[in-house]
Residue frames as qw, qx, qy, qz and C-alpha x, y, z in Angstrom:
[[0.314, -0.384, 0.620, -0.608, 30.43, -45.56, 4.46],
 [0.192, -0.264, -0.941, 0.084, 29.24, -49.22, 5.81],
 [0.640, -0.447, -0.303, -0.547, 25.44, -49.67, 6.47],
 [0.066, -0.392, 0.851, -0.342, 24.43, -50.66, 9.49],
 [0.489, -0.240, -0.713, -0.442, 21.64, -53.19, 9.96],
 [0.397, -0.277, 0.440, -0.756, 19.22, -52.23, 12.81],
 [0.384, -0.174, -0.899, -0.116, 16.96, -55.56, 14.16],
 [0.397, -0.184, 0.361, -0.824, 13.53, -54.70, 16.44],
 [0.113, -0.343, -0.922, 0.137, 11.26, -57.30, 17.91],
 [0.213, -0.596, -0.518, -0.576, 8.07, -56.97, 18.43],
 [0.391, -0.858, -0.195, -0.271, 7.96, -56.34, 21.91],
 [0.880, -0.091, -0.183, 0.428, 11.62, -57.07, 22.90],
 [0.489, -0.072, 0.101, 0.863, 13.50, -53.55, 22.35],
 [0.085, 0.854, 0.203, -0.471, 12.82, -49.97, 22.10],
 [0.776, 0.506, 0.234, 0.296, 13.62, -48.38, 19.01],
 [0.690, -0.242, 0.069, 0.679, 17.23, -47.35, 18.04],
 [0.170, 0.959, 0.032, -0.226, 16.88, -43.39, 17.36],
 [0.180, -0.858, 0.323, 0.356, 20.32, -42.81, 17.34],
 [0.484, -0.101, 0.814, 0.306, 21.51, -45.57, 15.10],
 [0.433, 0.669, 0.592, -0.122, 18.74, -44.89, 12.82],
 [0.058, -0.948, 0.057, 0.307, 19.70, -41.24, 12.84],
 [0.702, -0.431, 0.447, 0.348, 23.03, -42.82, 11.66],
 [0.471, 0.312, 0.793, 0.229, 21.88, -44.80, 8.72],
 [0.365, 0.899, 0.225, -0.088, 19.86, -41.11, 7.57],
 [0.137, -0.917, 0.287, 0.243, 22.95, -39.02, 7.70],
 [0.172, -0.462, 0.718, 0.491, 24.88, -41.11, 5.51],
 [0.380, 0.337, 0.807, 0.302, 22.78, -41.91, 3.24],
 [0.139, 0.859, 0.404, 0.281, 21.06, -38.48, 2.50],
 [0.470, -0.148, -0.196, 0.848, 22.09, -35.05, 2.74],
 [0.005, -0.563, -0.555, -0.612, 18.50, -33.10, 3.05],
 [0.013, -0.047, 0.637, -0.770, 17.05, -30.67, 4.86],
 [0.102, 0.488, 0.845, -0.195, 13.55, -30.77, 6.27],
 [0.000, -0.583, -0.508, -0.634, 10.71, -28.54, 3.69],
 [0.164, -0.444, -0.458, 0.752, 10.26, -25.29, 6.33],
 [0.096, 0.139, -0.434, -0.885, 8.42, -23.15, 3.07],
 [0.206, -0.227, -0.869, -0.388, 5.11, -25.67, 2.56],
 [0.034, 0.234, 0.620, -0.748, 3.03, -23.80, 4.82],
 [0.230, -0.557, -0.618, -0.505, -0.85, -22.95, 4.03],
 [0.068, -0.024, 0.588, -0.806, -2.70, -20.48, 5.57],
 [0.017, -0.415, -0.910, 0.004, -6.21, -21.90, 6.50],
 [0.162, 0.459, 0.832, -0.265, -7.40, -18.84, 6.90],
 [0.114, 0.181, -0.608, -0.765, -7.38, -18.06, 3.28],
 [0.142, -0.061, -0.927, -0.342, -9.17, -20.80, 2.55],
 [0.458, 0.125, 0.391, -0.789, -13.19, -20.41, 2.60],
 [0.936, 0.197, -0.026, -0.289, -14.38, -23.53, 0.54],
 [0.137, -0.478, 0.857, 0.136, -13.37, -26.54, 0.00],
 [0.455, 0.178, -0.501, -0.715, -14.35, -29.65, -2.00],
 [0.663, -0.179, -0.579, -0.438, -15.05, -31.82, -0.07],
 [0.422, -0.515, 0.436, -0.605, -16.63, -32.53, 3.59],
 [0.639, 0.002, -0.768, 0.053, -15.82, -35.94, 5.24],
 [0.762, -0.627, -0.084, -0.139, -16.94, -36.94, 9.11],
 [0.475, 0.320, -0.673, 0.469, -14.48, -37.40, 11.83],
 [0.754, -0.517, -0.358, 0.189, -14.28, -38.18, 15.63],
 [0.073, 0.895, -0.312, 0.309, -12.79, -34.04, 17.09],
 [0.607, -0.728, 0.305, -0.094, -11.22, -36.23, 20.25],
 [0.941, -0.079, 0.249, 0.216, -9.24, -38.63, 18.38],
 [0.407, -0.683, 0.447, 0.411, -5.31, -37.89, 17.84],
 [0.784, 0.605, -0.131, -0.047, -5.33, -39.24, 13.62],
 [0.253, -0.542, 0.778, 0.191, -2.25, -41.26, 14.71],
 [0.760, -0.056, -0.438, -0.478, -2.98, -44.49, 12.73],
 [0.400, 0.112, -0.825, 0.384, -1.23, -46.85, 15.50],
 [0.009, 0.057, 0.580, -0.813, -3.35, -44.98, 18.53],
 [0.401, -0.135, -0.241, -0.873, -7.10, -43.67, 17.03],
 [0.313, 0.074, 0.846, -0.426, -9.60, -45.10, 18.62],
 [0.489, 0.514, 0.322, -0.627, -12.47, -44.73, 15.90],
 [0.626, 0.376, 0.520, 0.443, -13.13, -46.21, 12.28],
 [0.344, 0.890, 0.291, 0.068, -14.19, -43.13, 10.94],
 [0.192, -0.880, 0.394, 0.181, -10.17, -41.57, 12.07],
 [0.553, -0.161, 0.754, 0.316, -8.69, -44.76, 10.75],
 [0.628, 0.476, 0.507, 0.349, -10.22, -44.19, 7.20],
 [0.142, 0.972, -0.048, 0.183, -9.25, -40.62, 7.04],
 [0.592, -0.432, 0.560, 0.386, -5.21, -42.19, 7.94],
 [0.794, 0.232, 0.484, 0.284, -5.53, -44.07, 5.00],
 [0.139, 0.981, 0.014, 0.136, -5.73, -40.08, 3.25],
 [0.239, -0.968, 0.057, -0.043, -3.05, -39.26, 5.23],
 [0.278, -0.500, 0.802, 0.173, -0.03, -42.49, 5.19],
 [0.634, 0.501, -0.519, -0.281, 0.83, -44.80, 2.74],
 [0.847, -0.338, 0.400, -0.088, 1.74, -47.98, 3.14],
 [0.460, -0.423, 0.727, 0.285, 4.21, -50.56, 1.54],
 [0.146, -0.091, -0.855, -0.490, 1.90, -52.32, -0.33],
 [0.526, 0.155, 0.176, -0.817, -2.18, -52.06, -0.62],
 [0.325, 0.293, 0.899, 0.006, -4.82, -55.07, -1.08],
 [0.296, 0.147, -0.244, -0.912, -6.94, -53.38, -4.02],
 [0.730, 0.128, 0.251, -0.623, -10.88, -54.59, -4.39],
 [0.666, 0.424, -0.484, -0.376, -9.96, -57.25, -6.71],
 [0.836, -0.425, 0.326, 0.116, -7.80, -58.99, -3.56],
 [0.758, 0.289, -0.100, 0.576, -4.45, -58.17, -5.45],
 [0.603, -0.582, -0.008, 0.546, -1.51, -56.86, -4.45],
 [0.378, 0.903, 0.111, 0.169, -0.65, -53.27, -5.15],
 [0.561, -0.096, -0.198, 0.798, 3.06, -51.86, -4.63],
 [0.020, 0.987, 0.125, 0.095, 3.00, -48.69, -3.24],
 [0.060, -0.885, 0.456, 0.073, 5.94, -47.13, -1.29],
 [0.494, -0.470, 0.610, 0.404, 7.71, -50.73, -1.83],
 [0.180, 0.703, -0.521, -0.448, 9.67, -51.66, -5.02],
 [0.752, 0.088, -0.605, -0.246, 9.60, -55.19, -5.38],
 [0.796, -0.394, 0.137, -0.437, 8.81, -58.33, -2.81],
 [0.290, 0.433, -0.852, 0.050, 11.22, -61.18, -1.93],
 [0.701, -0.486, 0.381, -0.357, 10.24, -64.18, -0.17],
 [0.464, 0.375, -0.795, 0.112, 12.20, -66.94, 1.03],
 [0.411, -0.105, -0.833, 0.356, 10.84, -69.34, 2.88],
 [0.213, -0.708, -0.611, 0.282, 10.35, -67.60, 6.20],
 [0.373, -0.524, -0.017, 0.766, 11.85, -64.62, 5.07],
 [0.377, 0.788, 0.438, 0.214, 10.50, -61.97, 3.27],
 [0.561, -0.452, -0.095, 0.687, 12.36, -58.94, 1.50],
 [0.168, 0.933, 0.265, -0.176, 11.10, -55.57, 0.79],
 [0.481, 0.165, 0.127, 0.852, 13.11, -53.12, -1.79],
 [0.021, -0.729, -0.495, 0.472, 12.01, -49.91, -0.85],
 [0.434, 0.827, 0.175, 0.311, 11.07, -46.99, -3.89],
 [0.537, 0.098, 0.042, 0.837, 13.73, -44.37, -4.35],
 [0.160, 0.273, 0.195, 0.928, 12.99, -40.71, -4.39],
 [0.421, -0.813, -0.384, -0.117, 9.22, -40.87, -2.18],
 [0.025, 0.164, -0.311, 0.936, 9.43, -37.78, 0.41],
 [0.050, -0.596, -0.729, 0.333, 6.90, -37.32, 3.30],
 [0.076, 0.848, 0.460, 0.253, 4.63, -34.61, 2.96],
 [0.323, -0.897, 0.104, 0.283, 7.56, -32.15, 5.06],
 [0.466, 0.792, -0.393, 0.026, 10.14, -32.90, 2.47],
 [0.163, -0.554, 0.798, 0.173, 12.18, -35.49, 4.27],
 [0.521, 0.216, -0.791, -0.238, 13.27, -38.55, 2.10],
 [0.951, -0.136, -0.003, -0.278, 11.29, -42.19, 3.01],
 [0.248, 0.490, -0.828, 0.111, 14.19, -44.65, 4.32],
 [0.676, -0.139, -0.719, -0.084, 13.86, -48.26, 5.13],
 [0.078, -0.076, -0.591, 0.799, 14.16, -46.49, 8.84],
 [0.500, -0.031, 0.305, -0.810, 11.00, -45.46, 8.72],
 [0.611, 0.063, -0.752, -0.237, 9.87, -48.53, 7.32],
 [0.649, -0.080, -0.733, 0.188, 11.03, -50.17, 10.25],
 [0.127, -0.213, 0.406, -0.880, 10.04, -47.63, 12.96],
 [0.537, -0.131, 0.141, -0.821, 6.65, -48.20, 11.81],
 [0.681, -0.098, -0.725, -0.034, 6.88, -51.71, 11.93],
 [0.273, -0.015, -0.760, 0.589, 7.81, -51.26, 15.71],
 [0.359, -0.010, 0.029, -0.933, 4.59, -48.99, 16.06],
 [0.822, -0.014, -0.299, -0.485, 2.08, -51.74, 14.56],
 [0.720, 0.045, -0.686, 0.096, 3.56, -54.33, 16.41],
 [0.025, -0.227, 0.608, -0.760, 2.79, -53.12, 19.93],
 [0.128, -0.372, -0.915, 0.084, -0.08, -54.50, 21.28],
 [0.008, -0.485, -0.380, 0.787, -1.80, -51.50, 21.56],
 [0.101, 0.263, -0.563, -0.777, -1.81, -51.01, 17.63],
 [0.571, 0.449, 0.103, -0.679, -4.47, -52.04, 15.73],
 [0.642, 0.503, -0.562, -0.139, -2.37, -53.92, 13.28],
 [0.294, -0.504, 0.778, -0.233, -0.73, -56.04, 16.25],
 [0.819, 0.045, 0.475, -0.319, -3.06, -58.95, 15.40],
 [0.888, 0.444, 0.106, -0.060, -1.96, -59.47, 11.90],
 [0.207, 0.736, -0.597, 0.242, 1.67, -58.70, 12.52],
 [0.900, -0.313, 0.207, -0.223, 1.89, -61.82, 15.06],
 [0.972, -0.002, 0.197, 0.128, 3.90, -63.72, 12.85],
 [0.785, 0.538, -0.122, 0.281, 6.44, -62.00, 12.52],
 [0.833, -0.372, -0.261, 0.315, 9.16, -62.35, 14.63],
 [0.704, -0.297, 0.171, 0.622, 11.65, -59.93, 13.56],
 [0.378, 0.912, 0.158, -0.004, 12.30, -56.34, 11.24],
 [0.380, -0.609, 0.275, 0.639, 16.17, -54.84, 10.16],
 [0.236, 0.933, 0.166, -0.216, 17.46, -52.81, 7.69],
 [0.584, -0.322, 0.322, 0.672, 20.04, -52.40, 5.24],
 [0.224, 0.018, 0.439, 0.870, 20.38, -49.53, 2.86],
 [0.534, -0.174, -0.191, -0.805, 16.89, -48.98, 0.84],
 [0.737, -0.024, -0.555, -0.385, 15.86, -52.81, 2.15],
 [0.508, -0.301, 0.468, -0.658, 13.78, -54.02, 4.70],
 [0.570, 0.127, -0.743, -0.326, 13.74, -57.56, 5.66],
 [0.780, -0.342, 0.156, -0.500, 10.95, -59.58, 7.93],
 [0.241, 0.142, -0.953, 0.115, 11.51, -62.67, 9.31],
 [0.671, -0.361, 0.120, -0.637, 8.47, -64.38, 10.17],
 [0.569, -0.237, 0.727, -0.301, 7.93, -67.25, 12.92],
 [0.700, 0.422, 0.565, -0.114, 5.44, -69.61, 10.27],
 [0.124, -0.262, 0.515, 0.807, 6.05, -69.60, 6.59],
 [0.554, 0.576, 0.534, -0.274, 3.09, -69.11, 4.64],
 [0.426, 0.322, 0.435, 0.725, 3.28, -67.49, 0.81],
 [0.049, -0.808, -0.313, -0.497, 0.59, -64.72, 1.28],
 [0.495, -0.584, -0.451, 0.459, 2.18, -63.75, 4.32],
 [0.230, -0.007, 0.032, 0.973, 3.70, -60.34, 2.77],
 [0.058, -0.608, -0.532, -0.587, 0.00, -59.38, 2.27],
 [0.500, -0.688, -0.514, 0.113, 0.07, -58.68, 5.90],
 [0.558, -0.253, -0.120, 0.781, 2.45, -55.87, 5.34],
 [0.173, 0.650, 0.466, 0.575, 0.17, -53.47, 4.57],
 [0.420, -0.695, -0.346, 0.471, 0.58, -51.01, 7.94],
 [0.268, 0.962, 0.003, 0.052, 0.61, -47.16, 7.31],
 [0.740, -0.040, -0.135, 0.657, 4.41, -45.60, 7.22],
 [0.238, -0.965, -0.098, 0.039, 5.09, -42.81, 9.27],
 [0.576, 0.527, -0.444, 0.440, 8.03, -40.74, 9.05],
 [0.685, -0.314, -0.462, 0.468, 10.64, -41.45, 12.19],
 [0.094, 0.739, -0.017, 0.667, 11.28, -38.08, 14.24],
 [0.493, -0.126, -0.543, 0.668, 13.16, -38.27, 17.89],
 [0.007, 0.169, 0.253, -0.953, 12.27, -34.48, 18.58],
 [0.263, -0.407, -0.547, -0.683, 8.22, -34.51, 16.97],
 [0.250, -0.142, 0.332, -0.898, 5.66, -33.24, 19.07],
 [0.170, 0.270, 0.937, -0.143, 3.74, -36.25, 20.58],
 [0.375, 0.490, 0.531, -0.581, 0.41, -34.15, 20.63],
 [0.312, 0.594, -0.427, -0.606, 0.89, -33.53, 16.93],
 [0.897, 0.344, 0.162, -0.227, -0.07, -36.21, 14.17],
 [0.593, -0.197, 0.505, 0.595, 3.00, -38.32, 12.65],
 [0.366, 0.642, -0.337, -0.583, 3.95, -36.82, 9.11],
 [0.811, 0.321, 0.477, 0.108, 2.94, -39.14, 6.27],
 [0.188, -0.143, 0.693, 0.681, 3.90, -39.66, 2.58],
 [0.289, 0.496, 0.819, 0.001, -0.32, -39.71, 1.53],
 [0.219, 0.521, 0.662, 0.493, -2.43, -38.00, -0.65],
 [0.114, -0.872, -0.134, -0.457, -2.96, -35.44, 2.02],
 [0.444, 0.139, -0.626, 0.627, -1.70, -33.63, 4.77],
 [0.210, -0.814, -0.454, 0.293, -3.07, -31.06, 7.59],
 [0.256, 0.754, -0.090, 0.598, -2.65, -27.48, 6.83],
 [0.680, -0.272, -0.432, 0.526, -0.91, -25.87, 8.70],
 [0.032, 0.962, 0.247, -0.108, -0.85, -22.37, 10.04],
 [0.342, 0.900, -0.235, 0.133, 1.74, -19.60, 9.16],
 [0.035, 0.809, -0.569, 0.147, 3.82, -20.19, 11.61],
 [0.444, 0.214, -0.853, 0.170, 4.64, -24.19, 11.15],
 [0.097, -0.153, 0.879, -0.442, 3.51, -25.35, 14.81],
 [0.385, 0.090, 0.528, -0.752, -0.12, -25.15, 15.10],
 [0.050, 0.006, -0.930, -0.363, -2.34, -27.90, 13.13],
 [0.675, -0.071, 0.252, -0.690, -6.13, -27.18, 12.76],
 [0.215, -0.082, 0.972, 0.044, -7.21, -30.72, 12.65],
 [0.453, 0.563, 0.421, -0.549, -10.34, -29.73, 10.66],
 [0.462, 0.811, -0.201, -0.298, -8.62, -29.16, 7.23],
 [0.817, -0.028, 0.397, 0.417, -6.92, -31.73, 4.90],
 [0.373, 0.745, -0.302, -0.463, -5.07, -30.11, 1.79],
 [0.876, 0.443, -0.042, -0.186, -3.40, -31.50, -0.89],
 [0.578, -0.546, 0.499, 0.345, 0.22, -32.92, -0.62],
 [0.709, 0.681, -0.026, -0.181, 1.93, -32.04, -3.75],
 [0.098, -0.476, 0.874, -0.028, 5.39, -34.09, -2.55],
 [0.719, -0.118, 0.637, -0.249, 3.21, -36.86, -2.72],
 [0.557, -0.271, 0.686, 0.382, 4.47, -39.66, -5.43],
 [0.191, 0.408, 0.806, 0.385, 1.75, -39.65, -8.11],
 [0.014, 0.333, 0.266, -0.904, 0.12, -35.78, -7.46],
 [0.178, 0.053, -0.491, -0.851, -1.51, -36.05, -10.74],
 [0.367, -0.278, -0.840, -0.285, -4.05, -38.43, -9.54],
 [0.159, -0.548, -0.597, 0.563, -5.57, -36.25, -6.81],
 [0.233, 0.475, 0.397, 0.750, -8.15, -34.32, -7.90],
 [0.490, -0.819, -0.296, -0.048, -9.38, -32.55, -4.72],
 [0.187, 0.881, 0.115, 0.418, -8.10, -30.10, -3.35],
 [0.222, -0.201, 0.590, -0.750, -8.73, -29.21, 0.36],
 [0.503, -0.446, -0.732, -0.105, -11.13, -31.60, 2.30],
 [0.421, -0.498, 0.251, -0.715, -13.22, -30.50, 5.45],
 [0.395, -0.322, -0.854, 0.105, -13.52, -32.89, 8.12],
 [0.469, -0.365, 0.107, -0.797, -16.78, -31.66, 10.54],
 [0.072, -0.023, 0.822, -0.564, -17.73, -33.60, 13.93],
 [0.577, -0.302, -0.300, -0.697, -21.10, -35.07, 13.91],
 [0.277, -0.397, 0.727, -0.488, -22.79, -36.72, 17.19],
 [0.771, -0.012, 0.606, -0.198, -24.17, -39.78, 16.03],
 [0.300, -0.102, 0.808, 0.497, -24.27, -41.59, 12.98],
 [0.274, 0.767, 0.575, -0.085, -27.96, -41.18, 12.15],
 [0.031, 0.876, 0.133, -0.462, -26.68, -37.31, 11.70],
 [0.111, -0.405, 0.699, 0.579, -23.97, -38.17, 9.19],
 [0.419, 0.430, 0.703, -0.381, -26.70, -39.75, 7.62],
 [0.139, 0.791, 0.526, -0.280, -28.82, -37.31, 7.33],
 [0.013, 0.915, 0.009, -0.404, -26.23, -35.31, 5.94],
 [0.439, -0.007, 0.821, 0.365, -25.14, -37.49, 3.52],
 [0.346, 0.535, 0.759, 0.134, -28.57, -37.08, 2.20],
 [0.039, 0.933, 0.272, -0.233, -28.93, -33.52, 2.27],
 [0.409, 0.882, -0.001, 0.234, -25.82, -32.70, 0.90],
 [0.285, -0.879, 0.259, -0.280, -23.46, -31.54, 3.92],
 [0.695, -0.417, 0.582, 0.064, -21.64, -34.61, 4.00],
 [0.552, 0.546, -0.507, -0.374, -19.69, -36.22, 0.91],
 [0.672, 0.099, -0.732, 0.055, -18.58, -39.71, 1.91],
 [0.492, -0.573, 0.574, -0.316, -18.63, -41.81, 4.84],
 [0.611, 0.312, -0.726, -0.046, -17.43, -45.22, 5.40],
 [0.667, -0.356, 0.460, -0.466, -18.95, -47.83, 7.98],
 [0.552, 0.197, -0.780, -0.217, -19.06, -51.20, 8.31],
 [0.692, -0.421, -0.402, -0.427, -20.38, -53.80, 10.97],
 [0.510, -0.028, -0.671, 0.538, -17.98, -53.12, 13.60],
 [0.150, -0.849, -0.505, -0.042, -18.90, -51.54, 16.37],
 [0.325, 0.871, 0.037, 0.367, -16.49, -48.37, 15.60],
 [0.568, -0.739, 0.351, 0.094, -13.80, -49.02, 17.37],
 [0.571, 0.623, -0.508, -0.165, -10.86, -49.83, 14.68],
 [0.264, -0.459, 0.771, -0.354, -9.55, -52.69, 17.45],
 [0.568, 0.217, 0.700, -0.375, -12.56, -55.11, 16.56]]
């Protein structure tokens, strides 16, 4: 069957479900993982206890808080990752083209979100339309590009300015696409964790990470199940850093708003 090749601006067009939808259905034939279920309340330890912010929604496009934005990072994957060294890591893509202004992403084969459906250059480009809303977080460093579409596994930008390092700027989480998901509900990632869930599939405690063993490279996660626990200031995360009751936290000299 012919591909088609979807094209979204940044603020120009709503994205094409149904076309999208198109582009899955001939190209896979999977269904969605209805078996991966965890009941939380089995679980009575866990290894490890990270802060969070109870009011914020752990979309990464929406959150309003650093401390929810670094506990995304847990949760979606991205294309490609800047690693401490300032190099470029591939993750979910395959190899990098650039031409000029135009830059073109192969996307890996065989990745699956954390529900069992397959990663397609659709979701790629959903979440391109996500980070590029002005509302996003990411909207600032997405600027220059002008333009996102899709053929097969490969996803290709067009940006306004040519620069060489521009692909570093393609580092936005990927979320899988889903017409029918439940807004109030967190997108499904492809990351190191997920949220458990309760028996019966719907209900998400938003307290409890587990482990996602769909995820690409399982062997390198060596944690389990993570607690996240509400604390009302920072002093208190602290404090509980020191004492024990906290395991990590991550700050920095904004003023904790992931927007700034």
């Amino acid at each position: 069957a012919a591909m088609l090749c979807a094209s979204i601006g940044c603020e120009k067009t709503e994205y094409d479900w149904n076309a999208a939808e198109e582009r899955r259905s001939q190209l896979y034939h999977t269904s969605l993982d209805t078996e991966n279920k965890v009941d939380i309340r089995k679980i009575t330890d866990t290894d490890m206890t990270l802060p969070y912010t109870s009011g914020d929604d752990f979309n990464p496009y929406s959150c309003q808080s650093t401390l929810t934005k670094n506990i995304c990072y847990l949760l979606y994957d991205s294309m490609i990752q800047i690693n401490p060294d300032f190099e470029v890591e591939y993750i979910l893509a395959k190899s990098i083209k650039i031409d000029h202004t135009i830059i073109t992403v192969q996307i890996r084969s065989g990745i699956v979100f954390s529900n069992g459906a397959p990663l397609t250059a659709d979701d790629i480009s959903y979440s391109y339309y996500l980070a590029s809303r002005k509302e996003s977080c990411y909207y600032d460093q997405l600027k220059n590009v002008t333009s996102c579409s899709v053929k097969g596994m490969t996803v290709t930008f067009v940006m306004q300015n040519e620069h060489v390092n521009s692909y570093r700027l393609l580092d936005f989480p990927i979320v899988h696409y889903d017409p029918n998901a439940d807004k109030n509900l967190p997108p499904i990632g492809s990351g190191r964790f997920k949220f458990a869930t309760l028996q019966d599939g719907k209900t998400i405690d938003k307290t409890l990470l587990i482990k996602n063993n769909k995820w690409y490279n399982p062997d390198k996660v060596g944690i389990e199940t993570i607690s996240l626990k509400e604390f009302p200031t920072v002093e208190s995360i602290v404090h509980s850093i020191e004492i024990g009751t906290v395991s990590y936290m991550y700050t920095d000299m904004r003023d904790g708003t992931p927007k700034n």
